[in-house]
C-alpha positions in Angstrom: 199.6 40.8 -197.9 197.4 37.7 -196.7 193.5 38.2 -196.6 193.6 35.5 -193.9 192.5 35.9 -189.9 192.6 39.6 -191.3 189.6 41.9 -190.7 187.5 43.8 -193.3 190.4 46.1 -194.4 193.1 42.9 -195.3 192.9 43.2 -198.9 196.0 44.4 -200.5 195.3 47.5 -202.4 197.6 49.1 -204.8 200.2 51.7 -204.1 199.5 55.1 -206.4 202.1 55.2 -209.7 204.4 57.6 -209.4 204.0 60.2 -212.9 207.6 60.7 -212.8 208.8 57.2 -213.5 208.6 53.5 -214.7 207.4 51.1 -213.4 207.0 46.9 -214.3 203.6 45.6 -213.9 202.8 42.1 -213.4 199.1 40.8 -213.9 197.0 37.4 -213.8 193.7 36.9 -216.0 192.3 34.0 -214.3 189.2 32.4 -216.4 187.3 29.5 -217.3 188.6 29.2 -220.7 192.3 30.5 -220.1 195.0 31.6 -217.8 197.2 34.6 -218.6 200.0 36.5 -217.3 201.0 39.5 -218.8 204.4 41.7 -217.9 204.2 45.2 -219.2 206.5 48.3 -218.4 204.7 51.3 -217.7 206.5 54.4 -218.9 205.1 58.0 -217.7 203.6 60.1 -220.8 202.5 63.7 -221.6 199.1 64.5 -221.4 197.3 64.0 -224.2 193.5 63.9 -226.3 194.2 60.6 -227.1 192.8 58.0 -224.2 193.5 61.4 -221.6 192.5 59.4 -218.6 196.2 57.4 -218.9 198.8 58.6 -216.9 201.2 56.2 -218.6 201.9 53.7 -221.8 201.9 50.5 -221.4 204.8 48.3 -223.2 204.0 44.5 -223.2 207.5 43.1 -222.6 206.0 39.4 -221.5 202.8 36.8 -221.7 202.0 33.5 -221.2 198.6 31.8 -221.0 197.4 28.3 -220.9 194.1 26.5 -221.3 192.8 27.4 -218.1 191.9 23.9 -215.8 190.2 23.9 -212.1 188.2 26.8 -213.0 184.2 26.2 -213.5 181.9 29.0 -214.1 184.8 31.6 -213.1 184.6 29.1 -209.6 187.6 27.4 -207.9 187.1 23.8 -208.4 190.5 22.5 -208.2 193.4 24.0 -206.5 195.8 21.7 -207.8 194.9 21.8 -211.5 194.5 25.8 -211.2 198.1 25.9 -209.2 199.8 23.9 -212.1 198.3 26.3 -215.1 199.5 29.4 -213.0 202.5 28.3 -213.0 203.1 27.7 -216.6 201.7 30.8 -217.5 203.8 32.9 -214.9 206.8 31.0 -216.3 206.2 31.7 -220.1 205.9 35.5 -219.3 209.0 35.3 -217.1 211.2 33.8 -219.8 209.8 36.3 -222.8 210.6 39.2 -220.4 213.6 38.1 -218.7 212.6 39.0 -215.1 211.1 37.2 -212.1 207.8 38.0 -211.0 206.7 38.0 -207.2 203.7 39.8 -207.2 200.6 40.0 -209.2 197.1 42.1 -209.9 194.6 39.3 -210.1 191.1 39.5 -211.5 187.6 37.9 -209.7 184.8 36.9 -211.0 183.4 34.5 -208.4 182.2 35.5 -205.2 178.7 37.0 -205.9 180.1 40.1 -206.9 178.0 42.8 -205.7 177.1 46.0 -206.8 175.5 49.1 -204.6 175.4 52.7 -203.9 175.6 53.8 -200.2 174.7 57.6 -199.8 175.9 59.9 -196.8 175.2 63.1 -195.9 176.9 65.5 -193.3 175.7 68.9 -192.3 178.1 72.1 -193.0 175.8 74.4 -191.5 176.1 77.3 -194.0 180.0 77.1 -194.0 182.8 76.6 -196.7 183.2 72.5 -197.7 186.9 71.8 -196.2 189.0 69.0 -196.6 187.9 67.9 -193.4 184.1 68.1 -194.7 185.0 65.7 -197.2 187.1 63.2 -195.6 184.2 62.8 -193.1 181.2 62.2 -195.5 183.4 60.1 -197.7 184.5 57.8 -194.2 180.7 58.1 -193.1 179.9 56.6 -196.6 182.7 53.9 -196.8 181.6 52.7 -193.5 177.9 51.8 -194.1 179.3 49.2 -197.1 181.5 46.7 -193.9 179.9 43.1 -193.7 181.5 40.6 -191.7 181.1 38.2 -194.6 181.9 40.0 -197.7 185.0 42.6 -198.7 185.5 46.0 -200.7 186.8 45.4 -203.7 186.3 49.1 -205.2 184.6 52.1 -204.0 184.5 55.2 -205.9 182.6 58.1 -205.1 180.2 58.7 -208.4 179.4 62.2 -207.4 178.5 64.9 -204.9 175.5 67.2 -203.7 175.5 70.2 -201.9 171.9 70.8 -200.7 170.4 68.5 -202.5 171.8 69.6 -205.7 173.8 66.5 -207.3 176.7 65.9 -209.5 178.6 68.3 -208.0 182.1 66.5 -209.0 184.4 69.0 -206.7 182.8 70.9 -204.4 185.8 71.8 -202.1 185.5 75.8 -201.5 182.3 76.0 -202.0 179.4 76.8 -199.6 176.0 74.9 -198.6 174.2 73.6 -195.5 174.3 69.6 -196.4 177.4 68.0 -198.1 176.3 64.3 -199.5 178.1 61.9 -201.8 176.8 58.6 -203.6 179.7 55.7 -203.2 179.4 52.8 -205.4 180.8 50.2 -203.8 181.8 46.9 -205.9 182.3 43.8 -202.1 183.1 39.7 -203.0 182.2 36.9 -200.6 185.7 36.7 -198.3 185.7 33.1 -199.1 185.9 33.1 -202.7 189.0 36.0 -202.2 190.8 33.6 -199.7 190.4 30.4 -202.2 191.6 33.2 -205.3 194.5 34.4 -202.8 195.7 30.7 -202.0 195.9 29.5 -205.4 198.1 32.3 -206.6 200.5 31.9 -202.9 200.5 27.8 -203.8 202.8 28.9 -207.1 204.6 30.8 -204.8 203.6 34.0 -206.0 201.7 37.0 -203.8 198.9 39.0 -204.9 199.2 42.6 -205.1 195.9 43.3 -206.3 192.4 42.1 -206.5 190.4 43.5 -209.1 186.8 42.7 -210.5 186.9 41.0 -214.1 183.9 43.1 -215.4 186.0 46.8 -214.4 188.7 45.5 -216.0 187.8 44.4 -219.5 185.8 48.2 -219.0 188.8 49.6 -218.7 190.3 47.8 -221.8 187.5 47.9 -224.1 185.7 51.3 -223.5 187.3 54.3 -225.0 186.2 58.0 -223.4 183.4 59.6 -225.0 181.9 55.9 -223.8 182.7 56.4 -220.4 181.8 59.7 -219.8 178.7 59.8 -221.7 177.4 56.1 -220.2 178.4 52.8 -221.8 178.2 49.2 -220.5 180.8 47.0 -221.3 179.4 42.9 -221.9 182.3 40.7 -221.1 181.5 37.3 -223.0 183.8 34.6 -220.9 184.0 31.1 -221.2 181.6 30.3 -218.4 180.4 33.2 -216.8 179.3 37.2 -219.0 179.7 40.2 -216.9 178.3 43.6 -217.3 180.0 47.2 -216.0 177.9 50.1 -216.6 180.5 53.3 -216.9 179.0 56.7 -216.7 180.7 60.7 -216.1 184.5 58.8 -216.0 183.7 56.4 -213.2 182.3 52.9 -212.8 178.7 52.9 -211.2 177.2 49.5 -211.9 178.2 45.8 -212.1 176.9 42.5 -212.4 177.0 38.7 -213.2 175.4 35.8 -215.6 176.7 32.5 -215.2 176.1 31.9 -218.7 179.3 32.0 -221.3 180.6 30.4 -224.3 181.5 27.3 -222.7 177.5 27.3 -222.8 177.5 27.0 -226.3 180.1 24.3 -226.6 178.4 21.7 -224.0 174.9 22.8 -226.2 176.5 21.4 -229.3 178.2 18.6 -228.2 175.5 17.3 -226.4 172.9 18.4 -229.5 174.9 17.1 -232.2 176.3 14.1 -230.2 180.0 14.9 -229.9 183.0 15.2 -228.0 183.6 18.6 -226.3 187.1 19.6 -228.3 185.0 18.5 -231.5 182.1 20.8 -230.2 184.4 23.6 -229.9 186.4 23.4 -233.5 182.6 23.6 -234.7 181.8 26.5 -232.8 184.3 28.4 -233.7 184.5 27.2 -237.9 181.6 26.8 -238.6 178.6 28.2 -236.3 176.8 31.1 -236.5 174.4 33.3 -234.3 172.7 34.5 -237.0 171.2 31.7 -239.3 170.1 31.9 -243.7 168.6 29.8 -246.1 171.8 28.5 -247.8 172.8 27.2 -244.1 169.9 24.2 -244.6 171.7 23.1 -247.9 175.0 23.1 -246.9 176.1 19.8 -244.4 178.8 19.6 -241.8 180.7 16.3 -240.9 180.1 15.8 -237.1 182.5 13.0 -235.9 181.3 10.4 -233.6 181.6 10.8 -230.2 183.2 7.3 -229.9 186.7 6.0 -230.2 185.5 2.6 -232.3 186.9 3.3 -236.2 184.0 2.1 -238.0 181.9 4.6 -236.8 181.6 7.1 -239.3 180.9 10.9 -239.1 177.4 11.7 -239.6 176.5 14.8 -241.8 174.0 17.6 -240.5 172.7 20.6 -241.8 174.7 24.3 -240.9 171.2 25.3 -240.1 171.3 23.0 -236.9 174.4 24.2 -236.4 172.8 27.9 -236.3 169.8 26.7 -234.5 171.4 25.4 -231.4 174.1 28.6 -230.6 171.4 30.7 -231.7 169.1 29.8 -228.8 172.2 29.8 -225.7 173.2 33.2 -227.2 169.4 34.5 -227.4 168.9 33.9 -224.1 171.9 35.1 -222.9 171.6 38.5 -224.3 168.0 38.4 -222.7 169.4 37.9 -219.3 171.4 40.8 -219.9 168.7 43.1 -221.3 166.6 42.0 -218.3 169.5 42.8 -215.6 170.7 46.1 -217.4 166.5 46.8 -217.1 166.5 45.9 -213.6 169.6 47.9 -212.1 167.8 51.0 -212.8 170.9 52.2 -215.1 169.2 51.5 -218.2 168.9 55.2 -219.4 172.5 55.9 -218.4 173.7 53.2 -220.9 171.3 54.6 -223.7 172.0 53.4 -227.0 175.8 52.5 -226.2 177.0 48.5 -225.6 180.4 47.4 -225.9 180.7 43.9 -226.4 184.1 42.0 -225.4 185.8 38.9 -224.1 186.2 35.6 -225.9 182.5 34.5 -226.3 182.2 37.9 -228.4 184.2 36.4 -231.7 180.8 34.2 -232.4 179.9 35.2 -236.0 177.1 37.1 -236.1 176.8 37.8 -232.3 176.9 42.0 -232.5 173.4 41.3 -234.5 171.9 39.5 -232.4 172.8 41.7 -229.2 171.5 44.9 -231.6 168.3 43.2 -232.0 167.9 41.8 -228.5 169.0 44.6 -226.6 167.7 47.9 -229.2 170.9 49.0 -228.5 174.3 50.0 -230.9 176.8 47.5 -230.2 180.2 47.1 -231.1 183.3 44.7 -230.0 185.4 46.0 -228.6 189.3 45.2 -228.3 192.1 46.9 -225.8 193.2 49.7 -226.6 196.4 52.0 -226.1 199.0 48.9 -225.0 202.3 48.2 -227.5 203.7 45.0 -227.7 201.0 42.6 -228.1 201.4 39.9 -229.6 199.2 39.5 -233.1 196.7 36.6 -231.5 197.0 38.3 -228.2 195.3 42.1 -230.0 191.5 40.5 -229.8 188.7 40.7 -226.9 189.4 37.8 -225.2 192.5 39.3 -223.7 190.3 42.4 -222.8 190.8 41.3 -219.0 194.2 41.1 -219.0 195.3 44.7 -220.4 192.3 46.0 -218.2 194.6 44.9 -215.0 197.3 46.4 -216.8 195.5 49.8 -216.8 194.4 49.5 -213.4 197.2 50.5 -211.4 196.5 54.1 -213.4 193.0 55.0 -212.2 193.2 53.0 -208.8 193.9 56.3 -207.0 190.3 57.0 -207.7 189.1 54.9 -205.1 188.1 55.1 -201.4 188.6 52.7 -198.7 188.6 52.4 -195.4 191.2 51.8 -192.9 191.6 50.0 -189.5 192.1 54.1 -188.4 188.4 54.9 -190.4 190.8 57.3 -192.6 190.9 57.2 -196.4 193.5 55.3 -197.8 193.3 56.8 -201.2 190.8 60.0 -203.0 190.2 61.1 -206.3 191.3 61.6 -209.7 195.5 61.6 -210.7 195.1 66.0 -210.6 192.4 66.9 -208.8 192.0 68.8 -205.7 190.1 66.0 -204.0 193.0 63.7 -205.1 195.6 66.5 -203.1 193.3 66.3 -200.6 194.3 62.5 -200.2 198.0 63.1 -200.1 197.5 65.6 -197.1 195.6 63.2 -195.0 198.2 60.3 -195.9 201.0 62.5 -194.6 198.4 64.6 -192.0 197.8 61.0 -190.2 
């Protein structure tokens, strides 16, 4: 489906898995630092108190990923470059799995992503809450987030009130005067979905799914108790961190820093006077967030950031090492302290931070974020997918298996259509998720 000369409700949106069978799943991390397709095969599983939220498991059967080029700062900057590495990728995961893919769930990052809640309220006038009830205050809510220049990428009802009274999570049968939801709704400048959209058709490939990058590495890296009880989830990328904020089983807050490990790399290759790739084999062998004492006695070889063999490599403390990554990731985590502070969900999150994504592997990083952001931290990897290979288990592949998991929850979601019906309502088994199917086959 194209998103262009379409209106506000172009954006493909997936089709609800059936519980009764398989299904192949195709998906497409697109970031700064990397490229990666993943095949999986989703097999339908018995309930269970392990990851309950799943409605299937998820078998890895194909991946490919290439050092990502034409992406800056999770931004487009070269179609051609990105076009090339999609292909590559896409083709690697083809040949491990032995199928052809056509279609794709592809992640965002660009755009502005925004984040905000929308509130309607409808009056029952003393009666019973009907389907009816519900379908109107959940349109009259999905209606208020349309802009001309931006599109819905999710929008999930966080919870109900009846009255006044909130967190009502089902209140069909029951009685009240005012019926009133709060919608979080997660919209994308059009543009930066049309340039996403092009560079995926240019491989000859069509997207299936848009979903937004901080959601899905929530999705991977978050396990239950975390996202019932409230929990963000810090994706560290190569140029750009998000943060979801997960709270009662749904997502209710995201945002964006354009600050990532990439960060780091230009901080120390411009510090220490090297070339990037150089930079980057430092980073990751030899520098720590967290400096000591014996780091100012013990001396790195930094080679020269010419070509001419008689320069030699000149020899600098681990302590400078430490010194410069310290400072990008200190400031970093207080952009994010400041942001989780400023979206108001800061006691929803309490004590709980889950850090993922590639950046996150920095030695020493979960101690800084504890001290920066009096918080508990952990890192966290995906979860509940079989198949993976060994270097593909870690956070920076968060992303990926979070698009794989999508497809399971996206029935959760509300949208509008060109009609002003509901295209898709609550959980897998709840009422309000029956309620959807009748109004599908109703109009």
């Amino acid at each position: 489906m194209s998103l262009f000369g379409s209106s506000h409700f172009g954006l493909p949106r997936l089709k609800p898995l059936s519980s009764k069978r398989s299904h192949i799943v195709s998906v497409l991390d697109i970031g700064s630092t990397k490229v990666v397709c993943m095949i999986g095969r989703l097999t339908p599983r018995e309930e269970s108190q392990i990851l309950p939220g799943r409605t299937h498991n998820i078998e890895i059967i194909g991946i490919g990923h290439q050092r990502s080029r034409g992406i800056k700062t999770g931004v487009i900057a070269d179609l051609d470059a990105l076009e090339g590495v999609i292909r590559l990728a896409v083709d690697a995961a083809e040949r491990m799995a032995g199928l052809t893919v056509e279609s794709l769930i592809v992640n965002l990052t660009a755009g502005r992503l925004g984040s905000d809640i929308y509130t309607a309220t409808i009056d029952l006038g003393g009666q019973e809450v009907e389907l009816n009830d519900l379908k109107k205050v959940l349109s009259a809510a999905c209606q208020q987030s349309l802009r001309q220049d931006r599109s819905v990428l999710h929008s999930l009802a966080t919870g109900f009130s009846l009255d006044g009274e909130r967190g009502i999570r089902d209140p069909l049968a029951m009685y009240g005067d005012a019926l009133g939801v709060d919608m979080h709704v997660v919209t994308a400048e059009r543009s930066a979905l049309k340039n996403l959209e092009l560079s995926v058709n240019r491989a000859h490939l069509s997207v299936e799914g848009i979903v937004a990058t901080p959601y899905a590495s929530g999705l991977a890296a978050l396990v239950d108790d975390e996202v019932e009880l409230g929990c963000a989830a810090i994706d560290m990328g190569g140029g750009t961190t998000t943060i979801s904020v997960f709270a009662e089983g749904k997502l209710v807050h995201t945002d964006a820093v354009g600050l990532g490990g990439h960060h780091v790399t230009t901080d120390l290759a411009r510090g220490l006077s090297t070339r990037i790739e150089d930079a980057e084999r430092l980073k990751v062998v030899h520098a720590t967030a967290l400096s000591n004492s014996s780091d100012e006695r013990e001396l790195i070889s930094i080679p020269p950031i010419g070509e001419d063999d008689r320069d030699q490599p000149s020899q600098v403390p681990r302590a400078l090492v430490s010194r410069i990554v310290s400072a990008r990731i200190e400031e970093t985590m207080e952009l994010i302290r400041d942001r989780i502070q400023r979206s108001g969900f800061s006691p929803i999150v309490g004590k709980r931070v889950v850090l993922t994504g590639g950046a996150s592997q920095l030695t020493g990083l979960a101690d800084v974020a504890r001290r920066i952001l009096a918080r508990n931290v952990r890192i966290g990897r995906p979860m509940g997918v079989s198949g993976l290979p060994t270097a593909a288990k870690g956070p920076a592949f968060s992303t990926a298996v979070g698009l794989m998991i999508y497809p399971q929850v996206a029935d959760m979601e509300t949208h509008a259509s060109q009609s002003g019906l509901l295209m898709s309502l609550g959980g897998n088994n709840s009422r309000i998720a029956r309620m959807g199917q009748w109004l599908k086959e109703s109009f």
